[in-house]
C-alpha positions as CSV (number, residue, x, y, z in Angstrom):
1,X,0.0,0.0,0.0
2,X,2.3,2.8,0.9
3,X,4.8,2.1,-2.1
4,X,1.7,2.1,-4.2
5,X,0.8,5.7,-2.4
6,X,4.4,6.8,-3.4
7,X,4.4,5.9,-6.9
8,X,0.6,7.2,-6.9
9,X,0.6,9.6,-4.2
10,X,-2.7,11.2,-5.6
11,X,-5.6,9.8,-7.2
12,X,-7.6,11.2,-10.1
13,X,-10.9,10.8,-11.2
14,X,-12.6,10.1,-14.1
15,X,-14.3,12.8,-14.2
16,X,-11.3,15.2,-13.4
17,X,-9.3,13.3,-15.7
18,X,-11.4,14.4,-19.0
19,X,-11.5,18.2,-17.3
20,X,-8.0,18.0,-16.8
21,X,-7.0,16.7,-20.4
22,X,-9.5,19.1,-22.1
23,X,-8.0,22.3,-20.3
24,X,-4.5,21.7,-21.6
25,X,-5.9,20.6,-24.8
26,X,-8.2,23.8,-25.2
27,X,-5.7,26.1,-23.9
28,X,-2.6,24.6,-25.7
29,X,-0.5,24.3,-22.7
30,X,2.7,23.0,-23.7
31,X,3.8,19.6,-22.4
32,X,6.0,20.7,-20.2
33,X,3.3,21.4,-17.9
34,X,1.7,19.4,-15.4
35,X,-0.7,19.8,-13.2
36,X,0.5,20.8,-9.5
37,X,-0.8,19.6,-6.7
38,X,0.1,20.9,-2.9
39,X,-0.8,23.3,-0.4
40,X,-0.6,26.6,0.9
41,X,0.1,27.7,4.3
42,X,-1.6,30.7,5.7
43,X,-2.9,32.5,9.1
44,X,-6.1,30.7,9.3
45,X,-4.9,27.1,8.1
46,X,-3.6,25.2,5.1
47,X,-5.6,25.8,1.8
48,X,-5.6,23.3,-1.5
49,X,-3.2,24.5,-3.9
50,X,-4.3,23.1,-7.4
51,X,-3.1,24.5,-10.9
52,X,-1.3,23.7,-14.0
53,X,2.7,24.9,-13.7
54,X,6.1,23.8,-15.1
55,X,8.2,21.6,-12.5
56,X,11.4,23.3,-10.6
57,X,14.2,21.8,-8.6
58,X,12.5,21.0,-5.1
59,X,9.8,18.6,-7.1
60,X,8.7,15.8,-7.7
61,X,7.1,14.1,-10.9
62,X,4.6,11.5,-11.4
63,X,2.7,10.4,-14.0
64,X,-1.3,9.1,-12.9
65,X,-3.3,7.9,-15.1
66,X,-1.5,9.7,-17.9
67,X,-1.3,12.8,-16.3
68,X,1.5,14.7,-15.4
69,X,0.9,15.4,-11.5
70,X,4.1,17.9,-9.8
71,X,4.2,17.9,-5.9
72,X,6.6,19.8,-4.1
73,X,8.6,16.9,-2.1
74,X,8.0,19.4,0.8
75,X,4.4,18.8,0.2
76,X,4.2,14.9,-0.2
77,X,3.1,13.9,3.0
78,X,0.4,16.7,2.9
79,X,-1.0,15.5,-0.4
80,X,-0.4,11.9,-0.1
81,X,-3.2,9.9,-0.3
82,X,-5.9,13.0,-2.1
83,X,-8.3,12.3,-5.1
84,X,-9.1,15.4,-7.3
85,X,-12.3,15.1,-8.4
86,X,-14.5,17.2,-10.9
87,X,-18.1,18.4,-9.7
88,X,-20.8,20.1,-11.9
89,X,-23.8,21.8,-9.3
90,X,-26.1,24.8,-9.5
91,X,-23.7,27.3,-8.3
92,X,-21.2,26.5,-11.1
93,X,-18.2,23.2,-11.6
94,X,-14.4,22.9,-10.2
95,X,-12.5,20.8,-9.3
96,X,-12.1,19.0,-5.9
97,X,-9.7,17.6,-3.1
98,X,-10.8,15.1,-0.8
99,X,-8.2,12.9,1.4
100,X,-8.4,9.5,1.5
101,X,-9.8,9.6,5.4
102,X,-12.7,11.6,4.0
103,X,-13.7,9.2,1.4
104,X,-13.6,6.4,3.6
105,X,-16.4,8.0,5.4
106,X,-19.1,8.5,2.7
C-alpha cells in the first residue's frame, strides 16, 4: 500500500481526468506542464493549492493515469493519499480535493 501511495501519491478521477485533459488541450499548454498539486500555508490554516505549472528543482514528478501530476517533495506527506475530483452543481463546476480519510467515510 504505501509504495503504491508513493508511486501514486494522488488519485484522479474520471471525471477530473477528461476536465484535466480538455483544459491543456483547449488552452494549448505546452507539455512541459503538469498539473501541481500541494498546499498553501496561511494565518487561518492550510488551503488546497491546485493548478497547471512547469516543475522546478525542489519537485517531484509522477505520471497518474496519464497525467503529469508535480508535488513539491516538501508537500508529499500533505497531499499523499488525495483524489481530485470534478463536480458540476447549480452554483457552477471545479475541481475537488478530498483525502483518502474523507472518502472512507461517505
Amino acid at each position: 500500500m504505501f509504495i503504491d501511495a508513493i508511486e501514486n501519491p494522488v488519485r484522479l478521477s474520471s471525471e477530473a481526468r477528461v476536465q484535466i485533459t480538455e483544459t491543456l488541450r483547449a488552452n494549448k499548454i505546452p507539455d512541459t506542464y503538469g498539473l501541481r498539486v500541494g498546499v498553501r500555508g496561511g494565518g487561518c490554516g492550510t488551503s488546497w493549492l491546485l493548478g497547471f505549472d512547469q516543475p522546478g528543482p525542489s519537485d517531484q514528478i509522477y505520471e497518474v493515469d496519464q497525467i503529469r501530476i508535480i508535488i513539491d517533495r516538501k508537500h508529499l506527506l500533505y497531499v499523499l493519499g488525495v483524489e481530485v475530483g470534478f463536480e458540476k452543481g447549480e452554483n457552477g463546476s471545479g475541481f475537488t480535493i478530498r483525502k483518502e480519510a474523507e472518502r472512507a467515510i461517505e
